[in-house]
C-alpha positions as CSV (number, residue, x, y, z in Angstrom):
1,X,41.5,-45.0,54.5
2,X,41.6,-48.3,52.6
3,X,41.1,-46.5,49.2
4,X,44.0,-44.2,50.2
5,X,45.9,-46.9,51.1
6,X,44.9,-48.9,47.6
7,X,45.8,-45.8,45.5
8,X,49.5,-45.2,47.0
9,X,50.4,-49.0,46.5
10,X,49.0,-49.1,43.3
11,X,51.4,-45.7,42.5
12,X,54.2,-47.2,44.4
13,X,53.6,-50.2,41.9
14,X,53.3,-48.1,38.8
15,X,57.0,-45.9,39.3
16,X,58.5,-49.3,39.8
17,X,57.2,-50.1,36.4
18,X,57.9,-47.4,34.8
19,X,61.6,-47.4,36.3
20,X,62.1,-50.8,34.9
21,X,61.0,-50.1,31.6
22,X,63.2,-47.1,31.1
23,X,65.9,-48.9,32.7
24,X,65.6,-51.4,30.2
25,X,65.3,-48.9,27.4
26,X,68.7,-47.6,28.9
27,X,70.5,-50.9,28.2
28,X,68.9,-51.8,25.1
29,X,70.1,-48.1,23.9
30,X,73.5,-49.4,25.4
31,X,73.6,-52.5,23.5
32,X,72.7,-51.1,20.2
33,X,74.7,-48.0,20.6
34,X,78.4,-48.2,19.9
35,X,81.4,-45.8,20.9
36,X,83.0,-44.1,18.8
37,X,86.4,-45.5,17.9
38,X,89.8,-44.0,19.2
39,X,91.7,-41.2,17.4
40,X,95.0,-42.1,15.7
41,X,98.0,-42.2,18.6
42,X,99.8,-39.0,18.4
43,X,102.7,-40.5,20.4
44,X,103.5,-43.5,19.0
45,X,104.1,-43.7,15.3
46,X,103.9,-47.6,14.7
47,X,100.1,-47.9,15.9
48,X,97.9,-48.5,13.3
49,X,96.1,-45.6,12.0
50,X,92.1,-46.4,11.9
51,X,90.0,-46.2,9.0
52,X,87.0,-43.7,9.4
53,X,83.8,-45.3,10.7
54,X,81.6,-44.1,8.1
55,X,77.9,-42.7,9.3
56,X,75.7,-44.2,11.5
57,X,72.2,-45.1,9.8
58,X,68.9,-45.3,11.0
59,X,67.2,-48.9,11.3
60,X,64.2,-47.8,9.5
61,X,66.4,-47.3,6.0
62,X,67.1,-51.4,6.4
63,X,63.8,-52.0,7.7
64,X,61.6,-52.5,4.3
65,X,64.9,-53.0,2.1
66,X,64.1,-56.7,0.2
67,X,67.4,-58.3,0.9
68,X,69.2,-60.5,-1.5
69,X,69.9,-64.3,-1.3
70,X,72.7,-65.7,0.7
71,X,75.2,-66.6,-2.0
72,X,75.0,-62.7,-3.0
73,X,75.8,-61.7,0.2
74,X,79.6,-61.2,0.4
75,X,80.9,-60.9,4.4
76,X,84.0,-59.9,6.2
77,X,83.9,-60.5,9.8
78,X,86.0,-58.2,12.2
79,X,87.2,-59.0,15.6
80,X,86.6,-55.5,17.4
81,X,86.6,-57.2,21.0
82,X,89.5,-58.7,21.6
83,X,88.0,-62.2,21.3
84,X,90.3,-64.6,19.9
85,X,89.0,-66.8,17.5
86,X,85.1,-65.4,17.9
87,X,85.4,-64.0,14.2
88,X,86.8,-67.0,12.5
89,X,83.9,-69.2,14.5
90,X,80.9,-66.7,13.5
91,X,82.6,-66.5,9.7
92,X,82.4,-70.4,9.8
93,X,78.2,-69.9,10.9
94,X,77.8,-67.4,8.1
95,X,79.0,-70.2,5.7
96,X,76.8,-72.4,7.1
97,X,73.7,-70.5,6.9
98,X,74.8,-69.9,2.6
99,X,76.2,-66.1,3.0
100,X,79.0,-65.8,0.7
101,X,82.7,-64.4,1.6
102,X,84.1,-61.2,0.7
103,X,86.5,-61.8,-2.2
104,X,89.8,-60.3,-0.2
105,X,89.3,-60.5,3.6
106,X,87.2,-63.0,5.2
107,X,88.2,-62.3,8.7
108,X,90.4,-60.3,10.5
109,X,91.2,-57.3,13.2
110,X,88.7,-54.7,12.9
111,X,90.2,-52.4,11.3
112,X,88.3,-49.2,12.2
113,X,88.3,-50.0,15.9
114,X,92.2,-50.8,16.4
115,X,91.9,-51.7,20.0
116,X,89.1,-53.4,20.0
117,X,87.1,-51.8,22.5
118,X,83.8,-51.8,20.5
119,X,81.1,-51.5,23.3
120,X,78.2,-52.7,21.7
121,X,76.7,-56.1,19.9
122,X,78.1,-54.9,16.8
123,X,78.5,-53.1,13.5
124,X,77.1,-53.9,10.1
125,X,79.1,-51.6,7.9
126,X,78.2,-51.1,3.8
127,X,78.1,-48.7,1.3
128,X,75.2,-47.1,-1.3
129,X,75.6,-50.7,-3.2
130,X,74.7,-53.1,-0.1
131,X,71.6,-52.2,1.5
132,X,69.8,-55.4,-0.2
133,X,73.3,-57.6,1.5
134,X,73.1,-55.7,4.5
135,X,69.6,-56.2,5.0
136,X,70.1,-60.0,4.4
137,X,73.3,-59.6,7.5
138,X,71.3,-58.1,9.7
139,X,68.6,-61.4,10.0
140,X,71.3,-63.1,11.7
141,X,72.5,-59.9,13.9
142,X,69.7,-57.5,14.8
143,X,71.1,-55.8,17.6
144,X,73.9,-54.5,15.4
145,X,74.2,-51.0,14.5
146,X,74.2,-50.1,10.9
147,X,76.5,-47.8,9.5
148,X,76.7,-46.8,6.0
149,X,80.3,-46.0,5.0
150,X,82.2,-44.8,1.1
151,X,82.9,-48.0,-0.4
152,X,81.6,-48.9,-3.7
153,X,81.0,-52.4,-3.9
154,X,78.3,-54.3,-2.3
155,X,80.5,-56.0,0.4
156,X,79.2,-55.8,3.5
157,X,81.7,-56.1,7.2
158,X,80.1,-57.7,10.6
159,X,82.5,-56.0,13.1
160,X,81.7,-58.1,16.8
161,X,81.3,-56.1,19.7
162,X,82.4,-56.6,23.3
163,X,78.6,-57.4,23.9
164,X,78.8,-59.9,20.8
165,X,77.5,-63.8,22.6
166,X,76.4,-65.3,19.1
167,X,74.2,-65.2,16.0
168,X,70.4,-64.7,16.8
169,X,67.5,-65.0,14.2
170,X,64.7,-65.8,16.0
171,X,62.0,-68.0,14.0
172,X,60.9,-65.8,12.1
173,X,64.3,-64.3,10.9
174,X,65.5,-68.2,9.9
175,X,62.1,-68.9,7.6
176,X,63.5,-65.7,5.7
177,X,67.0,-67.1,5.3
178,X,65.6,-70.5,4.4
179,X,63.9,-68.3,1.8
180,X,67.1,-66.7,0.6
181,X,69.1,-69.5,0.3
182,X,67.5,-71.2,-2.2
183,X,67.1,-68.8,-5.7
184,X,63.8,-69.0,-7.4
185,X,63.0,-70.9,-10.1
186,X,64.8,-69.6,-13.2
187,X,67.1,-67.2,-11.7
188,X,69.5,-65.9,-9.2
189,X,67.3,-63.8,-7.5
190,X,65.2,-64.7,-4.5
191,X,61.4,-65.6,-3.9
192,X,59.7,-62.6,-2.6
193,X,59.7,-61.6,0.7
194,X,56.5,-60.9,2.4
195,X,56.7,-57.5,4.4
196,X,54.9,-58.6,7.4
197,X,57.1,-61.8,8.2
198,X,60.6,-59.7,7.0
199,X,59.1,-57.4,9.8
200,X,58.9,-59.7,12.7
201,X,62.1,-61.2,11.6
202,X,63.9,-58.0,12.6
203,X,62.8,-57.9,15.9
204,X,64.8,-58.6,18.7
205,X,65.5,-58.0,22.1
206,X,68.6,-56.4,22.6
């Protein structure tokens, strides 16, 4: 009887893990995961039509991608949560870290998601020319999902979710940026990255 006993609490023990862990994978998914944005209003003509999202892109295309230093690495920052203020303040901690502002907009409305319901952390949105600058965003915001869109520059936009709390390199993630803020010698271009160390930079928990 006591084995019996032994083996049902040490199930009982085991679902609840298991029901945790998925749980957790449920709001991690959550976090990372954003909606979609809203349609263009049909009924009122004044509201501002969004621009199209662009395609969502799999973490492991940023994953091994060497990114390029800081003063290459040309931001916008979108408020797409309704937070006033939060984008100026995170463009301000962007600066500080050496990233670089885009040449037009440096902050403003987000303007894919027009009523600023994003339900996530975030997006990091670039096109074919930013992998290496979106790489070097996403040290600073790892839970953000990555979506690749048609521009042609190598801008890159940090749109803030309603999940959005703050940038979060871990230790990790801020030995990299100390890396790729200052060139190496004789050029513009960074020191190498070691893969190993770029990899534990990009973890997080979400």
């Amino acid at each position: 009887m006591p084995v019996i006993v032994l083996i049902s609490i040490l199930a009982l023990l085991g679902s609840v893990l298991w029901v945790r862990i998925l749980t957790k994978d449920e709001e991690v998914s959550a976090a990372v995961t954003c909606n979609l944005p809203q349609q263009a209003s049909q009924s009122d003509p004044n509201a501002p039509t969004p621009q199209p999202l662009g395609k969502k892109v799999d973490p492991t295309t940023l994953m091994d991608t060497e990114p390029t230093t800081l003063a290459a690495t040309r931001v916008r920052v979108f408020n797409a949560n309704g937070e006033r203020g939060q984008a100026a303040q995170v463009a301000a901690q962007l600066s500080e870290y050496g990233y670089a502002s885009a040449p037009d907009v440096q902050v403003g409305n987000d303007p894919v998601y027009v009523d600023q319901n994003m339900q996530c952390h975030g997006q990091i949105r670039f096109g074919a020319n930013g992998l290496a600058a979106a790489s070097a965003l996403w040290l600073v915001s790892p839970c953000a999902e990555l979506i690749e869109d048609q521009r042609q520059d190598d801008t890159v936009d940090l749109a803030l979710g309603t999940y959005f709390s703050e940038l979060r390199p871990n230790t990790d993630a801020e030995e990299v940026l100390a890396v790729l803020k200052e060139p190496a010698p004789g050029g513009m271009a960074a020191a190498p990255v070691d893969i190993s160390l770029l990899k534990a930079a990009r973890t997080a928990r979400c």
